[in-house]
DSSP file (Angstrom, degrees, kcal/mol; ACC not computed):
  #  RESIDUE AA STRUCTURE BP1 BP2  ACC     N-H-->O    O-->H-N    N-H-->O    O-->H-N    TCO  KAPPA ALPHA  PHI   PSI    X-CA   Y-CA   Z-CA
    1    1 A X              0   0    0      0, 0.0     5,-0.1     0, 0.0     3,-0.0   0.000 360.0 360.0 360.0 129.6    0.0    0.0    0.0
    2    2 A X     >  -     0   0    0      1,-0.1     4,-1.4     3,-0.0     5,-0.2  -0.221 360.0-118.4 -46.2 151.0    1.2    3.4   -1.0
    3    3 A X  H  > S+     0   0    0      2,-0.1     4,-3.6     1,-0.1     3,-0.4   0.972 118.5  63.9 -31.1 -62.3    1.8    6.4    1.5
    4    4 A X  H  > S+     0   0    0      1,-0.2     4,-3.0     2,-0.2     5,-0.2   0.791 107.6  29.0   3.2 -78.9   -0.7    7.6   -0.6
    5    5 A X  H  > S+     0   0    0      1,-0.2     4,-1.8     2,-0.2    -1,-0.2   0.713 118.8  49.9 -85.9 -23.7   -3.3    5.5    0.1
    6    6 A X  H  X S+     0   0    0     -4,-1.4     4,-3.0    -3,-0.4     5,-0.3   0.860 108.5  55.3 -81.8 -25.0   -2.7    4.5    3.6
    7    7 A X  H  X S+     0   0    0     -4,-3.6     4,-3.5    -5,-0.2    -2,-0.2   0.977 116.0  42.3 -65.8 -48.8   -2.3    8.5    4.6
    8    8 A X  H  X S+     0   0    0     -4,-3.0     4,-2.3    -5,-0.3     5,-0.3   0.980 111.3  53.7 -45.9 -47.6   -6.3    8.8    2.7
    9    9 A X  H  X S+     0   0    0     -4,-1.8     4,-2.4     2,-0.2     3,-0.3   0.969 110.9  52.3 -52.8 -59.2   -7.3    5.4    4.6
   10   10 A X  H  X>S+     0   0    0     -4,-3.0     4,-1.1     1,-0.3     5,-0.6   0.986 106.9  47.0 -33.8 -83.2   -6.1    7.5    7.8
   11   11 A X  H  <5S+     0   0    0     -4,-3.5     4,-0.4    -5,-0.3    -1,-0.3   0.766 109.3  52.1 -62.0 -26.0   -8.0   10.5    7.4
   12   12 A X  H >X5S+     0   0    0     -4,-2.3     4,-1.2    -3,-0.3     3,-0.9   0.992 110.5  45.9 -69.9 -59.4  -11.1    8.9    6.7
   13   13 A X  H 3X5S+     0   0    0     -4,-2.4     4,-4.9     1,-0.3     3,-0.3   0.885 117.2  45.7 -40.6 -59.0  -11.1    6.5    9.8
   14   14 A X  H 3X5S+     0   0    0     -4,-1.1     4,-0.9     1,-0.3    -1,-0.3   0.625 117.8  40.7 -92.2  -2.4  -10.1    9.3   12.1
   15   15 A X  H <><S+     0   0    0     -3,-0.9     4,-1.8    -5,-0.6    -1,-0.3   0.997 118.4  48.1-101.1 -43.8  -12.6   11.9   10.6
   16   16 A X  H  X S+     0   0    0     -4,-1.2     4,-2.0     2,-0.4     5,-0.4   0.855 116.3  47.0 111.4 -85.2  -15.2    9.0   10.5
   17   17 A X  H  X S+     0   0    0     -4,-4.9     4,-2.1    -5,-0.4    -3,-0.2   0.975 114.9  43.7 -50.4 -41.7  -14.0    8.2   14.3
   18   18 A X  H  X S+     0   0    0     -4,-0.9     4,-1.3    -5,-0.3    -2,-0.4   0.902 113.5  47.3 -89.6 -36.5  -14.2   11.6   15.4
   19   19 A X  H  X S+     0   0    0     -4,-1.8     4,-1.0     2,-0.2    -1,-0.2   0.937 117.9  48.5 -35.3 -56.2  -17.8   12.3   13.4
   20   20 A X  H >X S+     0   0    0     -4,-2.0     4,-1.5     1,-0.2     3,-0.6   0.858 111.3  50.1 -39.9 -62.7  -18.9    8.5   15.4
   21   21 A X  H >X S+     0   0    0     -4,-2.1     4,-2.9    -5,-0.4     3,-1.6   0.993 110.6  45.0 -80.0 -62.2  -17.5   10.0   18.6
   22   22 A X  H 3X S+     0   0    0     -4,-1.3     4,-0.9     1,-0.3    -1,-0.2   0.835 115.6  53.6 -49.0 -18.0  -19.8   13.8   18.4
   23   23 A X  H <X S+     0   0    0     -4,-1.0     4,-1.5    -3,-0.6    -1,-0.3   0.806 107.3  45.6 -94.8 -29.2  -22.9   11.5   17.4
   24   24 A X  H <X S+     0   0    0     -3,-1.6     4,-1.4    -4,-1.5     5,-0.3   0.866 116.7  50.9-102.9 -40.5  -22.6    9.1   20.7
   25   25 A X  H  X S+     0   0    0     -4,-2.9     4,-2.7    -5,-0.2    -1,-0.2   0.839 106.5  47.5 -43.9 -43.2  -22.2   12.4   22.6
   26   26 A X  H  X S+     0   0    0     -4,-0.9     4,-3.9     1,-0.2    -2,-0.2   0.967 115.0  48.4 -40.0 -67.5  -25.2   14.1   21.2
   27   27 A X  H  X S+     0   0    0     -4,-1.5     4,-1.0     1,-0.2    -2,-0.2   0.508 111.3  52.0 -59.4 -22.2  -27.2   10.7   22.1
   28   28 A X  H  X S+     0   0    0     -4,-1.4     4,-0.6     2,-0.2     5,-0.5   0.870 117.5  41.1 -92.6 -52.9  -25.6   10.6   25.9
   29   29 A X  H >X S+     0   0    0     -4,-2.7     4,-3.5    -5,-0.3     3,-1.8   0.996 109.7  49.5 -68.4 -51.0  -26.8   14.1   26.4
   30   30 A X  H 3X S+     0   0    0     -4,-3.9     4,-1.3     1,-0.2     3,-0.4   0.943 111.1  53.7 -33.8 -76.6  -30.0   14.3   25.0
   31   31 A X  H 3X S+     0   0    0     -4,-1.0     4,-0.7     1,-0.2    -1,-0.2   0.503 107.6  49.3 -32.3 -11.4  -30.8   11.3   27.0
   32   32 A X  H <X S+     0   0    0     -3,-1.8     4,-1.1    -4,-0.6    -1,-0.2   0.505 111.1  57.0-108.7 -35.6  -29.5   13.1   30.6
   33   33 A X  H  < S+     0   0    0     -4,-3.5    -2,-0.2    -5,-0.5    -3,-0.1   0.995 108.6  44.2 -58.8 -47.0  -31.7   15.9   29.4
   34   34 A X  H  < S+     0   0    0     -4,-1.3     3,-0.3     1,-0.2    -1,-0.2   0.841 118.2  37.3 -36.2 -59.1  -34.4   13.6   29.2
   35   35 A X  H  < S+     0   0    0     -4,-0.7     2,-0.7     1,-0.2    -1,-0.2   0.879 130.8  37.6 -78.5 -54.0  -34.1   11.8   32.4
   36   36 A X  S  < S-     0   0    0     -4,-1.1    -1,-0.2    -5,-0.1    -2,-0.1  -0.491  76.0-175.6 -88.1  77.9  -33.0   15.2   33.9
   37   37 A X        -     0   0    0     -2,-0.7     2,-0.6    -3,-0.3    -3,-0.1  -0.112  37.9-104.7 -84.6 171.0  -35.2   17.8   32.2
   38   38 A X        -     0   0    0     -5,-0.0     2,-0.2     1,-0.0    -1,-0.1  -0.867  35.9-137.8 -86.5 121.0  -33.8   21.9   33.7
   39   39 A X        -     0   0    0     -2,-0.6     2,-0.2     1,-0.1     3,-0.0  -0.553  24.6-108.4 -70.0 132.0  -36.5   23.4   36.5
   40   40 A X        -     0   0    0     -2,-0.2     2,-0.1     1,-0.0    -1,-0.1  -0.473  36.8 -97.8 -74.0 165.7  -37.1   26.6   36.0
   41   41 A X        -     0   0    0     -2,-0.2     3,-0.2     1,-0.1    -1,-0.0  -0.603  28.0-155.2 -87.0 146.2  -35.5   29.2   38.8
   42   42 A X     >  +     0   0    0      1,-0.2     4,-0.7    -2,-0.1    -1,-0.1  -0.376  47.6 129.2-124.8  42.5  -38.1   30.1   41.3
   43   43 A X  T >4  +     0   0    0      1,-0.2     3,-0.6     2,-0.2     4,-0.2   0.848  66.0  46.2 -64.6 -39.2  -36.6   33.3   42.3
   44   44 A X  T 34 S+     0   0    0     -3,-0.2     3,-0.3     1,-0.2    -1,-0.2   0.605 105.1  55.2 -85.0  -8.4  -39.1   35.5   42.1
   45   45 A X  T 34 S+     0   0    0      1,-0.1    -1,-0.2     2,-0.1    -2,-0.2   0.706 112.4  53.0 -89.4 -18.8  -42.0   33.5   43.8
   46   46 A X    <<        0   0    0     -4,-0.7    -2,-0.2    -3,-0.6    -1,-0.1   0.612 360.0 360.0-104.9  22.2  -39.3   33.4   46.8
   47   47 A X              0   0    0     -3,-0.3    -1,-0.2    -4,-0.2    -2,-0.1   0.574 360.0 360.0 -81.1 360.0  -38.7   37.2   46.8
């Protein structure tokens, strides 16, 4: 296999891994949003 071909092989796997990796993040957070949804602040009802 060339330089060529293995440096192309490279960059697709790691851009590929690192696309793979932002998508499993997304799904981890969304899913803790779910399960933990944000309260709104109840500051002014304790003024």
């Amino acid at each position: 296999m060339s330089n060529t071909v293995f440096g192309l092989t490279m960059l697709v796997v790691g851009m590929g891994g690192t696309l793979a990796t932002l998508f499993l993040i997304t799904i981890v957070i969304r899913a803790l949003r779910a399960l933990f949804p944000v309260r709104p602040d109840d500051k002014e009802e304790k003024k």
